[in-house]
Each structure stands twice: as structure tokens, then as C-alpha cells.
MIVEXMI-638856 format. One record per residue (C-alpha): residue number from 1; residue in one letter; x, y, z. Coordinates in steps of 0.5 Angstrom, whole numbers, plus 500, padded with zeros to 3 digits. Layout:
<sites>
<site seq="NUM" type="A" xx="X" yy="Y" zz="Z"/>
...
</sites>
This chain:
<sites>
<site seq="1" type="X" xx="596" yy="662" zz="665"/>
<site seq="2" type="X" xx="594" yy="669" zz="665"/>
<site seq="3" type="X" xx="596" yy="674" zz="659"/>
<site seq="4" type="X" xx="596" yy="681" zz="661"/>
<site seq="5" type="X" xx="597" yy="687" zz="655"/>
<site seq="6" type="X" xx="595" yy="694" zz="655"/>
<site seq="7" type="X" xx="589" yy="694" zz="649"/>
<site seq="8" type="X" xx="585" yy="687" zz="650"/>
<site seq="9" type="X" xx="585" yy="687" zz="643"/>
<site seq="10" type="X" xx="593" yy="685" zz="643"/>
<site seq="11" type="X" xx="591" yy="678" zz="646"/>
<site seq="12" type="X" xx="590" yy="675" zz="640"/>
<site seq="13" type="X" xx="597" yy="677" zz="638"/>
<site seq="14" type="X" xx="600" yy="674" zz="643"/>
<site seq="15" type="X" xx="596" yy="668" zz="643"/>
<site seq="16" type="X" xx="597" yy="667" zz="636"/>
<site seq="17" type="X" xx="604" yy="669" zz="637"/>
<site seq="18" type="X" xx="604" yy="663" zz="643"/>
<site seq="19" type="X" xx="601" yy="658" zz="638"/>
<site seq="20" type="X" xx="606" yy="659" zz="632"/>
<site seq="21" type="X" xx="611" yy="658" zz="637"/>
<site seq="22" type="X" xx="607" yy="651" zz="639"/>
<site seq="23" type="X" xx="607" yy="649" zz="633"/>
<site seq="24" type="X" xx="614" yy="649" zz="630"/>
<site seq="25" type="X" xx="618" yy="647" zz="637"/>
<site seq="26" type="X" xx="620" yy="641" zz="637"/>
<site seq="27" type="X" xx="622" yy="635" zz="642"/>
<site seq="28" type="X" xx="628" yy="637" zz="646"/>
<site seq="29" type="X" xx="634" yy="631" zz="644"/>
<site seq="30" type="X" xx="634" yy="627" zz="650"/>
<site seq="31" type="X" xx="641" yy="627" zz="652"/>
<site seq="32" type="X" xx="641" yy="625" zz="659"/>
<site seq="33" type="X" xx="640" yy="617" zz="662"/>
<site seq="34" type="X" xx="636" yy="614" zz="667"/>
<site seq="35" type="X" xx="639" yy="609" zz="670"/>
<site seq="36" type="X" xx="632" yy="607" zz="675"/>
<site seq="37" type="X" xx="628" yy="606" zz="668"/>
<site seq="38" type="X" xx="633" yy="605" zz="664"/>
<site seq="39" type="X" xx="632" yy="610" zz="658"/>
<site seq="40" type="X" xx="634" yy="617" zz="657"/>
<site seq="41" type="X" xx="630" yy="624" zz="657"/>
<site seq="42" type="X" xx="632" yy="631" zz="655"/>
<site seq="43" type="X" xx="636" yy="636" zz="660"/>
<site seq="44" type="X" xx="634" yy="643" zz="662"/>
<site seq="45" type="X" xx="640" yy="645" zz="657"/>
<site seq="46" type="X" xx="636" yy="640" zz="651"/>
<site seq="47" type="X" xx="629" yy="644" zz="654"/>
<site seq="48" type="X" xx="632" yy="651" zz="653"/>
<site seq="49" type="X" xx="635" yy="650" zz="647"/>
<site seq="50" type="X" xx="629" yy="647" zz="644"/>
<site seq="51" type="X" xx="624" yy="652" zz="646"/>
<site seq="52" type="X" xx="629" yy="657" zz="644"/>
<site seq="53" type="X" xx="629" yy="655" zz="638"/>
<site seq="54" type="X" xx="621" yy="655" zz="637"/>
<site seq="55" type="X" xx="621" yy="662" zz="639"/>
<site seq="56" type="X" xx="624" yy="664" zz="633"/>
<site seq="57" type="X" xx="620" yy="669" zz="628"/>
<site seq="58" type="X" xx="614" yy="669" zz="634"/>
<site seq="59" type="X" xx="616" yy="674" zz="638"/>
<site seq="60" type="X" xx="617" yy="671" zz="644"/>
<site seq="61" type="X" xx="622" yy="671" zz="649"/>
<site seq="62" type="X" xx="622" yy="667" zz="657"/>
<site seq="63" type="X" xx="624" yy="668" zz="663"/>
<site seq="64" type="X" xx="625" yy="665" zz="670"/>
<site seq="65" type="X" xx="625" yy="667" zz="676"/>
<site seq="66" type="X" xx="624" yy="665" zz="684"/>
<site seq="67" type="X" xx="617" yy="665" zz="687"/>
<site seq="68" type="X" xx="617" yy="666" zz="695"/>
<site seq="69" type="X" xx="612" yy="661" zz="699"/>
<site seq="70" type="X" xx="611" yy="660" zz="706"/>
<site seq="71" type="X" xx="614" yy="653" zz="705"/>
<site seq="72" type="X" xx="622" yy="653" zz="706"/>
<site seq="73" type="X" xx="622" yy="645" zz="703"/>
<site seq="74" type="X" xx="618" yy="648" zz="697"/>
<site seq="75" type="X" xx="622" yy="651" zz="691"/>
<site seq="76" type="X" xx="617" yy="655" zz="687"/>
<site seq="77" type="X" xx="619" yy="657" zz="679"/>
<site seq="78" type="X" xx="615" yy="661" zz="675"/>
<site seq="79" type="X" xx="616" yy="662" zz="667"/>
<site seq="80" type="X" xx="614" yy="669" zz="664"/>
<site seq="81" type="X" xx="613" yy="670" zz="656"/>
<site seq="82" type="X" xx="615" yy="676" zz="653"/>
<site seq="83" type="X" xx="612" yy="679" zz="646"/>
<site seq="84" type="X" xx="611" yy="686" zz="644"/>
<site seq="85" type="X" xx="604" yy="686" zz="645"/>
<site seq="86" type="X" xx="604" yy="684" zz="651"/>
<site seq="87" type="X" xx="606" yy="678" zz="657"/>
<site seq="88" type="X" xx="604" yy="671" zz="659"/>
<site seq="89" type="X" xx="604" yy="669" zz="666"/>
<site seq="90" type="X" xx="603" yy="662" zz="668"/>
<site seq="91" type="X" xx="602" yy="659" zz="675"/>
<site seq="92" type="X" xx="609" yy="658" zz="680"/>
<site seq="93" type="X" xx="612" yy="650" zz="679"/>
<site seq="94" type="X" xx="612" yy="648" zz="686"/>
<site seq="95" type="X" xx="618" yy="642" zz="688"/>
<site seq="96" type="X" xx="619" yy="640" zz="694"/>
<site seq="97" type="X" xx="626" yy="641" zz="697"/>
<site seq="98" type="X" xx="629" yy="633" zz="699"/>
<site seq="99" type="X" xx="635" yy="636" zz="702"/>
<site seq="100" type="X" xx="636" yy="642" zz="705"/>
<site seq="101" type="X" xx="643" yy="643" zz="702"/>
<site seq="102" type="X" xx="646" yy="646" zz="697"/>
<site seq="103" type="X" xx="646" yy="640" zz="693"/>
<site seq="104" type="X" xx="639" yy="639" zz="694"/>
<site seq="105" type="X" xx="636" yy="646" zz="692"/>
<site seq="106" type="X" xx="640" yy="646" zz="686"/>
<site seq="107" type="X" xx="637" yy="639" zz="684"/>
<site seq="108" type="X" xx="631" yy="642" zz="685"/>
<site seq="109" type="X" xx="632" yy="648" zz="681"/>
<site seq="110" type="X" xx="634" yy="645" zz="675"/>
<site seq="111" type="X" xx="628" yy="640" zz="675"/>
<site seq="112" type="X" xx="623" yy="645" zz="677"/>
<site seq="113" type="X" xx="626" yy="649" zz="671"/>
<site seq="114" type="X" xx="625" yy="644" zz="667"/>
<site seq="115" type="X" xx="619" yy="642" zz="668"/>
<site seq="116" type="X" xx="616" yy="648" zz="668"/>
<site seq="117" type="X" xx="618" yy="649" zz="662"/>
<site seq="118" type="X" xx="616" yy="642" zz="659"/>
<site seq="119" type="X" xx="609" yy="643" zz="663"/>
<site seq="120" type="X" xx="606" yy="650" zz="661"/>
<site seq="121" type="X" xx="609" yy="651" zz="654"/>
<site seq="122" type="X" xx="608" yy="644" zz="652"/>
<site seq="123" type="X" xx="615" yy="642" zz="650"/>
<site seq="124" type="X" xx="615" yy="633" zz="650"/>
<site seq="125" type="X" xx="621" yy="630" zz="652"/>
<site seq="126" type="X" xx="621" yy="627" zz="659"/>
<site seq="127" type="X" xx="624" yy="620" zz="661"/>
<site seq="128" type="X" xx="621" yy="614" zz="658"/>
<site seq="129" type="X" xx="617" yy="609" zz="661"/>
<site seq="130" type="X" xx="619" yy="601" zz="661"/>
<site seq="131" type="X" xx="614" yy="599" zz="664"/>
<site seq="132" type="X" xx="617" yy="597" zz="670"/>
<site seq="133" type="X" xx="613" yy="602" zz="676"/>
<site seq="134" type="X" xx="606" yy="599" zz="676"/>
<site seq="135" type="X" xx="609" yy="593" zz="678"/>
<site seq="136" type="X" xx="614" yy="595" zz="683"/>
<site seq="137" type="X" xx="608" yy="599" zz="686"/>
<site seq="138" type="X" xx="604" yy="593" zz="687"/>
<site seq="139" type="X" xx="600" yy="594" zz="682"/>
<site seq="140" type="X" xx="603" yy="589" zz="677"/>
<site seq="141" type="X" xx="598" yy="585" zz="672"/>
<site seq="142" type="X" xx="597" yy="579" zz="675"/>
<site seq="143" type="X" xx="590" yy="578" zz="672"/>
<site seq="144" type="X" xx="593" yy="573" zz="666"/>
<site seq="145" type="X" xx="596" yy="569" zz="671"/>
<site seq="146" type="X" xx="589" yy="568" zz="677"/>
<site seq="147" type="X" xx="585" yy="567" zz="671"/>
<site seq="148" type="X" xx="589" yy="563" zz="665"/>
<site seq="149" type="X" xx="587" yy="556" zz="669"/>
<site seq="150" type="X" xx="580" yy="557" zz="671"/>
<site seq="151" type="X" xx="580" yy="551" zz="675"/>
<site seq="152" type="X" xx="576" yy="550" zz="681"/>
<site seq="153" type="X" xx="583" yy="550" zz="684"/>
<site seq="154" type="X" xx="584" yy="556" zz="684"/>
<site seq="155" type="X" xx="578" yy="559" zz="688"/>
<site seq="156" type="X" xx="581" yy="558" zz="695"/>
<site seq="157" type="X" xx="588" yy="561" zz="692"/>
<site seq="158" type="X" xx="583" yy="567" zz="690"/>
<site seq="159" type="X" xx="580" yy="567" zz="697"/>
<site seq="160" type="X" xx="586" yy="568" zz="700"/>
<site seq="161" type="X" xx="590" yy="573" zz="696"/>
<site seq="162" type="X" xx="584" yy="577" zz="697"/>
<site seq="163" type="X" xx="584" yy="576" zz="705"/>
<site seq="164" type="X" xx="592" yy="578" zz="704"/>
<site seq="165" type="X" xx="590" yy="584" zz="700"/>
<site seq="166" type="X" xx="585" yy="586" zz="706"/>
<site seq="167" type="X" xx="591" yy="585" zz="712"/>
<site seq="168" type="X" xx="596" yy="589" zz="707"/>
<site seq="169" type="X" xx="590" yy="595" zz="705"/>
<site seq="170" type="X" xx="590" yy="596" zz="712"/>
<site seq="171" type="X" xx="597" yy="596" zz="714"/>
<site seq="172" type="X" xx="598" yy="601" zz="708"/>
<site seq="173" type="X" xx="602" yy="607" zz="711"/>
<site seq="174" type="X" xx="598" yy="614" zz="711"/>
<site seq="175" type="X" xx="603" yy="616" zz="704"/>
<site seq="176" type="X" xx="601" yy="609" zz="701"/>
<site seq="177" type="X" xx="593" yy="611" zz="701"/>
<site seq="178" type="X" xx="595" yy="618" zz="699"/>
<site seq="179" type="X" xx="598" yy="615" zz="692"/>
<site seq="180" type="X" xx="593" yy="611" zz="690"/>
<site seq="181" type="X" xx="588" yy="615" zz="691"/>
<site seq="182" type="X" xx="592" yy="620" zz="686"/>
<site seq="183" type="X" xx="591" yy="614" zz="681"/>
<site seq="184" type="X" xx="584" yy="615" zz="682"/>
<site seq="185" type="X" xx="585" yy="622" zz="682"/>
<site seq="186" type="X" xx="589" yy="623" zz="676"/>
<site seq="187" type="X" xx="584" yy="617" zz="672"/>
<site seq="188" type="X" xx="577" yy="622" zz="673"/>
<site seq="189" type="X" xx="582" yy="628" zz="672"/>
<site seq="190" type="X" xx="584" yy="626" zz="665"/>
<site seq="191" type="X" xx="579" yy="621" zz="663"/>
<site seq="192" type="X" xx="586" yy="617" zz="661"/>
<site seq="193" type="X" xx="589" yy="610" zz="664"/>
<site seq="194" type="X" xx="596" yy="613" zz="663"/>
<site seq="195" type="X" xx="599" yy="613" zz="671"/>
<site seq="196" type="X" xx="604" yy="609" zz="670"/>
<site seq="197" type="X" xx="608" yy="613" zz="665"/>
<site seq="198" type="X" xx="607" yy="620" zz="670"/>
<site seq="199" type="X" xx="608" yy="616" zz="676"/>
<site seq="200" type="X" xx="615" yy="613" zz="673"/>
<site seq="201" type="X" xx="617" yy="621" zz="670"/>
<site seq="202" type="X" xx="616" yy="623" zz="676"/>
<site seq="203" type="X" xx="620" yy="619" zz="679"/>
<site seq="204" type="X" xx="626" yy="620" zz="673"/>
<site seq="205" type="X" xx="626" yy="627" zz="675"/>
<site seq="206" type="X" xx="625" yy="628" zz="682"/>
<site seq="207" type="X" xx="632" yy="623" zz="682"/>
<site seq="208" type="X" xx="629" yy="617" zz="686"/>
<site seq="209" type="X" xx="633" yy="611" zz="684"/>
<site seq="210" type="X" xx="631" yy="606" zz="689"/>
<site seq="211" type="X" xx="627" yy="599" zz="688"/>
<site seq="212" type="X" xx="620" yy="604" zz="689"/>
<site seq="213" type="X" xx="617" yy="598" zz="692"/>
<site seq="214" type="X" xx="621" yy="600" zz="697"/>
<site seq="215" type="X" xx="621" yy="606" zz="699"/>
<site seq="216" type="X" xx="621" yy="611" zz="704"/>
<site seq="217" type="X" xx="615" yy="614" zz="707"/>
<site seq="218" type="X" xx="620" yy="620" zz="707"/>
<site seq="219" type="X" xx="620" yy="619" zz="699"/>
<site seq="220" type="X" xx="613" yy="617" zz="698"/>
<site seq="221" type="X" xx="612" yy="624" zz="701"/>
<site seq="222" type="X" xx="616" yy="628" zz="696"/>
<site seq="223" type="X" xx="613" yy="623" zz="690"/>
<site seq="224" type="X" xx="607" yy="624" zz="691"/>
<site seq="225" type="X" xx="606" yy="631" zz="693"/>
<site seq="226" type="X" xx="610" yy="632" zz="686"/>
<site seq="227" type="X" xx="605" yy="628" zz="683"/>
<site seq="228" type="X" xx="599" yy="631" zz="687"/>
<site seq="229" type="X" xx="602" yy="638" zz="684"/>
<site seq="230" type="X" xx="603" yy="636" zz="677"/>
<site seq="231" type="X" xx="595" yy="633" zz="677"/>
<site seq="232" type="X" xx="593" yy="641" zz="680"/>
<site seq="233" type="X" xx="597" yy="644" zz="674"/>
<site seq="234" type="X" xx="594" yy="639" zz="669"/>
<site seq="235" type="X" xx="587" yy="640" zz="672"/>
<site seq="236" type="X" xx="588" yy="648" zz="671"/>
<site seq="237" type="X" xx="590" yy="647" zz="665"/>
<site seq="238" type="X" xx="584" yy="643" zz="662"/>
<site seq="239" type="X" xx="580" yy="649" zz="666"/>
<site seq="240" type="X" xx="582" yy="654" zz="662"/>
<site seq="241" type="X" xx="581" yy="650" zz="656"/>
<site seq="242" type="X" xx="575" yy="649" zz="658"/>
<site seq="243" type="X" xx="574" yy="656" zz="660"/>
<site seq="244" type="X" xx="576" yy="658" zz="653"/>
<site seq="245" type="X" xx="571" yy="655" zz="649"/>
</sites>
């Protein structure tokens, strides 16, 4: 986030503008389901009304424009607030482009949009998480299930799934270790075990329905580079918090 005015001493009121704006918004309805995990989440049409209303009495006012990149499968958005003392400019949102149609570009237009939104002005109202993407990524807890007998039984099952384990870690496709090791990421980034919710709403909003179990290499690539773009702007954010203390 950069904040640009013509006296320094002008920042203050644009961040002051900025937190009013923060603290009087709220969730955008959720008007728009998710058959994958059967929940709802807001649309770009809930997001920009949400804000809009938020920035009443601040001052403030957005705009969203295109950013050129070097990457014709990447779509860059970049949302710009406008107050009278001065501007805020946050960093470009990133998307790649599935399909290179118009039906593909606008997809990611519109996620890219709303996600922009949500992310830099920290406007909640993305899909809800059943519960369902851990386990469909092989990562389900089946800790009580290889734990609840404690016979002695069960040590050579234990062996073997660990054997099992090893033959698929080692079949594991270059996309599949990318993943997990944006879990590992995401976990020293933010000192939190929340993966499950952000893998499951990037899945919401990039369109992907299929059992994840299941996916592609080809999809697993476009999830986890909106993962991996997500964690980046995060971490950008947690330095700039970090900067201003």
C-alpha cells in the first residue's frame, strides 16, 4: 500500500479517513452460491455495494483499472482510493487467465475485482468452508481412526500405510509438492492453521467444481499460483503492519 499526498502531514488524514471507512463497513450480503462447497459467498455487485456504502461520510472514493504485465495468462487489477488530501495505491492483484476466451478473461476480471476489493480494504464476505478440501486433498484426519484401538494389531497397518505414504510422496507430481509446501508456507507466514478455509475460497472463487481430489495438473497449477499470490500480498500486508509500529 503506498499513500501518496502533496504535504506529509496530509497522510494522517487520509489514514484516518481509511480507518473510519474500515470500521463502519460491513459484510457484503452473500448472494451468490457454491455448488462445490455448497455454501454462498458475496458477488462483485455485493462487494461494491458494501464498500460504497462504507465510504460514506469519509471521503473516500475507489477505482479499478488494468495493469500490463509481462504474462498474457495473467490478469492484473489494481484498486486506487481517492480522498482529497491525497491517494492510496495498493499493489496489483494478479489472476491467472484458465481460458484465453472471452468468457475466460471476464471470469477472471470479475474475481480478480472482487477479490481486490475484499483483500486490500479488508471487506469479509468470501464462500464459506464445509470442511470438505482437506480431505478431498488427501489430507482428511484420520488420526482417531489409526489411534482409537491402540491394539497391537494395528502397527503392521500403521507400517504399511506409512510405506504407502512414501511410494505416493514420491509419485507426487511437481503441482502436488508445490501445494503442500504453500501449506507450509502459509503456516510460518501467519502463525495460524486456517489452510483449509483459504484452499477451499480459492477454490470458490477461481470457478474450480471438480472433486479437488481429482484435479488436473493444469488446474492444480492455476490454484496454487492464486494461492502462492494471495500468501504474497498477505505477507506484504503483515510487512507493512509490522513496518508501521
Amino acid at each position: 500500500m503506498k499513500i501518496e499526498t502533496n504535504d506529509p502531514k496530509d497522510k494522517v488524514e487520509v489514514l484516518k479517513a481509511f480507518a473510519k471507512f474500515q470500521s463502519q463497513v460491513k459484510s457484503p450480503k452473500k448472494d451468490q452460491d457454491n455448488p462445490f462447497t455448497k455454501s454462498k459467498y458475496a458477488g462483485l455487485e455485493s462487494v461494491i455495494n458494501a464498500v460504497t456504502e462504507g465510504m460514506q461520510d469519509t471521503g473516500l472514493s475507489f477505482v479499478q483499472d488494468f495493469v500490463e504485465n509481462d504474462n498474457p495468462r495473467i490478469l492484473s487489477v489494481q484498486t486506487i482510493l481517492f480522498h482529497e488530501k491525497g491517494i492510496i495505491t495498493f499493489s496489483p492483484i494478479n489472476i491467472p487467465i484458465e481460458k484465453a476466451n472471452a468468457q475466460g478473461i471476464g471470469s477472471a476480471n470479475t474475481y480478480a475485482r472482487r477479490y481486490a476489493l475484499s483483500t486490500n480494504l479488508g471487506v469479509t464476505g468470501e464462500a464459506d468452508d464445509d470442511g470438505n478440501t482437506a480431505s478431498q486433498y488427501g489430507y482428511s484426519n484420520n488420526y482417531k481412526k489409526s489411534n482409537n484401538s491402540g491394539n497391537n494389531s494395528n502397527y503392521k497397518k500403521s507400517n504399511s500405510s506409512k510405506q504407502s505414504s512414501q511410494k505416493n510422496k514420491d509419485n507426487e507430481s511437481e503441482q502436488q509438492k508445490k501445494f503442500k509446501q504453500f501449506i507450509v508456507d502459509y503456516q510460518k507466514v501467519t502463525g495460524m492453521n486456517d489452510w483449509k478455509d483459504i484452499v477451499s475460497q480459492a477454490m470458490a472463487q477461481l470457478g474450480i467444481k471438480e472433486d479437488s481430489g481429482k484435479l488436473s495438473d493444469s488446474k492444480l497449477h492455476v490454484l496454487n499460483n492464486k494461492l502462492n499470490n494471495d500468501l504474497n500480498v498477505l505477507r506484504d500486508k503483515l510487512g507493512e503492519k509490522v513496518g508501521s509500529n
